[in-house]
C-alpha positions as CSV (number, residue, x, y, z in Angstrom):
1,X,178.7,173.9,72.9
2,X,175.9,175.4,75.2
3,X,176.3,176.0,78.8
4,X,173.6,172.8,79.5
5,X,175.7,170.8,76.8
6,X,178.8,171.1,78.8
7,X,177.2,170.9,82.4
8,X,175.6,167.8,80.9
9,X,178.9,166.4,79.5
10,X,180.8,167.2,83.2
11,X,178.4,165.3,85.0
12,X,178.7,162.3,82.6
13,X,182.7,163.1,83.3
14,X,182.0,163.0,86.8
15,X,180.4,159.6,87.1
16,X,182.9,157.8,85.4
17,X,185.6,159.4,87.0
18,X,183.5,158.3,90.3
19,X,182.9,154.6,88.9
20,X,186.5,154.2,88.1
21,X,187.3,154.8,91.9
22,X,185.1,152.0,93.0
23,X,186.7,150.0,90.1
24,X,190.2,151.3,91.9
25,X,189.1,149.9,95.1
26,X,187.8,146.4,93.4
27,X,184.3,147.3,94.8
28,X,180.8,146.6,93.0
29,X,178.9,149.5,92.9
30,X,175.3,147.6,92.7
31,X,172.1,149.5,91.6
32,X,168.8,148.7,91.3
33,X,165.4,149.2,90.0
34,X,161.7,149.9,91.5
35,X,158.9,151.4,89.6
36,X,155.7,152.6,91.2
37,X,151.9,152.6,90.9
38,X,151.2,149.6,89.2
39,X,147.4,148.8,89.0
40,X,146.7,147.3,85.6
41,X,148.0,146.1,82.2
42,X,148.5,149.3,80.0
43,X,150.4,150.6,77.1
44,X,153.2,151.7,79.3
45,X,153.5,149.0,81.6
46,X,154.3,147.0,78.3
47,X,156.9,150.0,77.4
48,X,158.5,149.2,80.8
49,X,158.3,145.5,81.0
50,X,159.5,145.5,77.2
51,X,162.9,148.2,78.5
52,X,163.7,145.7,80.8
53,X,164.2,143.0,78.7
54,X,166.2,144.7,75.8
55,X,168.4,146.5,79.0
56,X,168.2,142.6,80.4
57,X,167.7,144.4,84.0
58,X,165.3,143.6,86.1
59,X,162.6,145.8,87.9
60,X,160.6,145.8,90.9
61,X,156.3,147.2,90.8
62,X,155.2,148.1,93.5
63,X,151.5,147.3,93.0
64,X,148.5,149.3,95.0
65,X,146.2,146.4,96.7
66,X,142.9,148.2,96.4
67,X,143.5,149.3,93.3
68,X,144.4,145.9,91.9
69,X,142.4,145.0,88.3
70,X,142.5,141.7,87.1
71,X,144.6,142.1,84.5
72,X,148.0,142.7,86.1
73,X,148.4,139.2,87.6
74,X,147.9,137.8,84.3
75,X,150.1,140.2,82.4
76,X,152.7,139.7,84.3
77,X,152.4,136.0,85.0
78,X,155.7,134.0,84.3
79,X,157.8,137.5,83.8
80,X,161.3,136.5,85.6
81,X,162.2,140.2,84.9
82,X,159.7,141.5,87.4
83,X,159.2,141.5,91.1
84,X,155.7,142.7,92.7
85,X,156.0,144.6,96.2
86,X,152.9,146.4,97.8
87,X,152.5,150.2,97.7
88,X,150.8,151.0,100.4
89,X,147.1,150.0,100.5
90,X,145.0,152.0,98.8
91,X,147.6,155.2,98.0
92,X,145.2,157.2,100.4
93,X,146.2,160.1,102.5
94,X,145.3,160.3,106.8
95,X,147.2,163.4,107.0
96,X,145.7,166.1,109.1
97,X,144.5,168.9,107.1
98,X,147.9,171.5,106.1
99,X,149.9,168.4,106.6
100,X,152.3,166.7,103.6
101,X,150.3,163.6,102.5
102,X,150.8,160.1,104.4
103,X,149.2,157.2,104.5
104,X,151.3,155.1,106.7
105,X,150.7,157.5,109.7
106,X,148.6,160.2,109.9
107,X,145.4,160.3,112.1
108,X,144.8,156.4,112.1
109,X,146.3,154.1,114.7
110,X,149.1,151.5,114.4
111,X,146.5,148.7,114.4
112,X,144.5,149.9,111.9
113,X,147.3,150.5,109.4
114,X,149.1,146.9,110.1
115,X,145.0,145.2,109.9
116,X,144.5,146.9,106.1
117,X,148.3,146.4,105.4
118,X,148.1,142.5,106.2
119,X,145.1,142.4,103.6
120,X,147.0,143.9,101.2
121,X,149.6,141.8,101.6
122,X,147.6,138.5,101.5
123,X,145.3,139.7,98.0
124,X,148.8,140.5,96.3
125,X,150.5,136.8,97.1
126,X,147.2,135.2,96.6
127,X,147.1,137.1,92.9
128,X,151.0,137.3,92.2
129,X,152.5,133.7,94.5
130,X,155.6,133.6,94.3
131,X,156.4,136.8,92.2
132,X,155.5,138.4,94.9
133,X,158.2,139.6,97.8
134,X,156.7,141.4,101.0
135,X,158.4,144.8,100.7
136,X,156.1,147.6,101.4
137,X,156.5,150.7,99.6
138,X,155.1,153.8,101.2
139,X,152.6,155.8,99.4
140,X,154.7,159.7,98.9
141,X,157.9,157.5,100.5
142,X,156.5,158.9,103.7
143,X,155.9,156.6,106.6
144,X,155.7,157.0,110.4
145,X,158.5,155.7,112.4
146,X,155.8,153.8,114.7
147,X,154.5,152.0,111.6
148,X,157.8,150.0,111.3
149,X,157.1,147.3,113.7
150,X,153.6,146.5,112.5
151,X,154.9,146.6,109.1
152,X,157.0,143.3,110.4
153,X,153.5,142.2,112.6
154,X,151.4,142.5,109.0
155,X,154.3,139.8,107.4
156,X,156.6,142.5,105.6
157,X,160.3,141.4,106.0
158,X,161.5,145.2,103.6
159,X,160.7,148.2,103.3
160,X,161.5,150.7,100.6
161,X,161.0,154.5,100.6
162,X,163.5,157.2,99.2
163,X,166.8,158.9,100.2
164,X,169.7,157.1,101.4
165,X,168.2,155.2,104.6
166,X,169.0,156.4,107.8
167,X,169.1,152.2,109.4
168,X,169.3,149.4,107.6
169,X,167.2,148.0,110.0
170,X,164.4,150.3,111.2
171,X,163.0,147.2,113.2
172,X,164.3,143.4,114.0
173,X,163.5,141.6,110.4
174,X,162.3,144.3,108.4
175,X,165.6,145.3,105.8
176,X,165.5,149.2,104.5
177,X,166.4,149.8,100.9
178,X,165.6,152.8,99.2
179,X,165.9,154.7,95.5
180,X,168.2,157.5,95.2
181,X,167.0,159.0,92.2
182,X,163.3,159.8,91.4
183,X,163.8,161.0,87.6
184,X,159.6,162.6,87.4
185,X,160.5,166.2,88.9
186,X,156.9,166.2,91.2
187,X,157.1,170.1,91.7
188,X,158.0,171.3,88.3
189,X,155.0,170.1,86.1
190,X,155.9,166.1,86.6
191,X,158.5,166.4,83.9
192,X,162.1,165.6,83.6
193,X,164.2,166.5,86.6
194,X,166.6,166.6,84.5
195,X,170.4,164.9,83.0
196,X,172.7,167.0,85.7
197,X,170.6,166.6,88.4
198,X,169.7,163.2,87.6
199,X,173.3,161.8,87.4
200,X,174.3,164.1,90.6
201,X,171.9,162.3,92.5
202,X,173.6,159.2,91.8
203,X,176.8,160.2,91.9
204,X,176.0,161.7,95.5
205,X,175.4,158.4,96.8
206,X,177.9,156.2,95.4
207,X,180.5,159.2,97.0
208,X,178.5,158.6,100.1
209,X,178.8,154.2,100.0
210,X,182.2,154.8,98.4
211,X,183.8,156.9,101.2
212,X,182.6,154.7,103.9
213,X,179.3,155.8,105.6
214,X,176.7,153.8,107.2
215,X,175.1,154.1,103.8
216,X,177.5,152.0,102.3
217,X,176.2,149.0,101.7
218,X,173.0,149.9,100.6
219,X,172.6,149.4,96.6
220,X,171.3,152.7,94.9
221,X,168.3,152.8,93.8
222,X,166.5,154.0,90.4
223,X,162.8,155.0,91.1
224,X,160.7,155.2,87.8
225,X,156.6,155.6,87.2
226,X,155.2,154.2,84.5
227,X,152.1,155.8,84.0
228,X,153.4,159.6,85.1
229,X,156.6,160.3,83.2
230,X,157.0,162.0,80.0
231,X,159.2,161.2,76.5
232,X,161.8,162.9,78.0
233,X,162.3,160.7,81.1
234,X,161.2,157.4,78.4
235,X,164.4,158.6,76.3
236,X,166.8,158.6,79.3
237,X,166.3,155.0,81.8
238,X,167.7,153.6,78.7
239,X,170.6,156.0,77.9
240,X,171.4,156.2,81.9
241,X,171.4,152.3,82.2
242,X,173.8,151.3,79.4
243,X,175.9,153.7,80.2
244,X,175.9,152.4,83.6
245,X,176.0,148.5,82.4
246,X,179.1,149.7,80.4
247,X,181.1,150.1,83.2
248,X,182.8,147.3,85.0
249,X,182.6,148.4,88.3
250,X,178.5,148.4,87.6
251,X,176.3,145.1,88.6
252,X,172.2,145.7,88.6
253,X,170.5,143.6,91.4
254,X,167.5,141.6,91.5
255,X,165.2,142.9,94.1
256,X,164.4,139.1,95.0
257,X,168.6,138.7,95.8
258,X,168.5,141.9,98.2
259,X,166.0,140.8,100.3
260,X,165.5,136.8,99.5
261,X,169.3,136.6,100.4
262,X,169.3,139.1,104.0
């Protein structure tokens, strides 16, 4: 056995051994689902819509408002398996120059982000209805903390961005729940991050819910993109989620009964 075979193995060792604890302590250890950059119908937004049917778990796309072609809402229409958040508005940076990308900050003012953010928000329920749940994704999972209130103002009621959150609550209405694991490695040629890191990631969370911090109750989150990742990452949502649905002490949450239900 290589040296990545058996790293690979311990890992897998190491989350059930870590599942079986939350199984000891009769706790649910709930994950769920988000992929982003949904504009139109493709070839691998059928791949993904067709993986979360066989896995029977559901998925949350976040969906880019400016962006938006016509044939998403009609694609998707009458798809119980996914839920429709907004990603941003347009997935356009107002960084200064020599700054990380952002969109929901930057060099514009809080008016004029919550002003294009309401549009967005109204085009996407006028195109999805009721498929779609006001949770706004931030473009990069970067965001301002002075955006969080006029994310509430422009009719949001979540937010999702990535990490465990540091408030569940970042403003009065708005509910934070993030992904944990992004499995596109961004800096590293957009491929694979990889099975050890991959099941670390989660494994560092569930410790983290598990032993009691102010993270606890938030489910952790799988973050997929369609149109950006490679066979390699393809191969693994599947082989990572049964494994995961194999285990008792596993439940996979609607994104509609984490926020419908707050």
């Amino acid at each position: 056995m290589s040296n990545s075979d058996r790293s690979s193995t311990g890992a897998w060792v190491r989350l059930y051994d870590e599942l079986d604890l939350w199984s000891d302590t009769a706790n649910r250890a709930s994950f769920w689902w988000r992929d982003d950059d949904a504009i139109e119908e493709t070839a691998e937004l059928k791949r993904l819509n067709s993986l979360s049917q066989d896995l029977q778990i559901p998925v949350a796309l976040a969906t880019i408002p400016s962006l938006l072609q016509d044939s998403l809402p009609g694609y998707l229409r009458d798809r119980d398996n996914i839920t429709v958040f907004q990603h941003g508005y347009s997935h356009s940076s107002y960084a200064a120059e020599g700054v990380k990308k952002i969109e929901l900050g930057g060099e514009r003012s809080t008016d004029e982000i919550q002003t294009q953010l309401a549009a967005g928000c109204r085009q996407l329920h006028t195109a999805f209805a009721d498929q779609f749940l006001p949770v706004l994704v931030p473009p990069w999972n970067r965001i301002e903390s002075r955006t969080y209130a006029a994310l509430v103002s422009a009719g949001f009621r979540g937010v999702s961005s990535m990490w465990a959150r540091a408030s569940a609550y970042p403003a009065e209405g708005l509910l934070q729940v993030n992904t944990h694991l992004d499995l596109v490695n961004w800096r590293h040629g957009r491929g694979f991050v990889g099975e050890t890191m991959a099941i670390a990631l989660i494994c560092d969370h569930l410790f983290t819910r598990r032993t009691g911090n102010q993270t606890s109750t938030e489910p952790t989150g799988i973050l997929t993109h369609h149109l950006a990742q490679d066979e390699e990452v393809w191969g693994f949502i599947p082989e990572l989620m049964h494994k995961l649905s194999q285990h008792p002490a596993v439940e996979w949450l609607d994104a509609r009964s984490i926020w419908v239900n707050d």
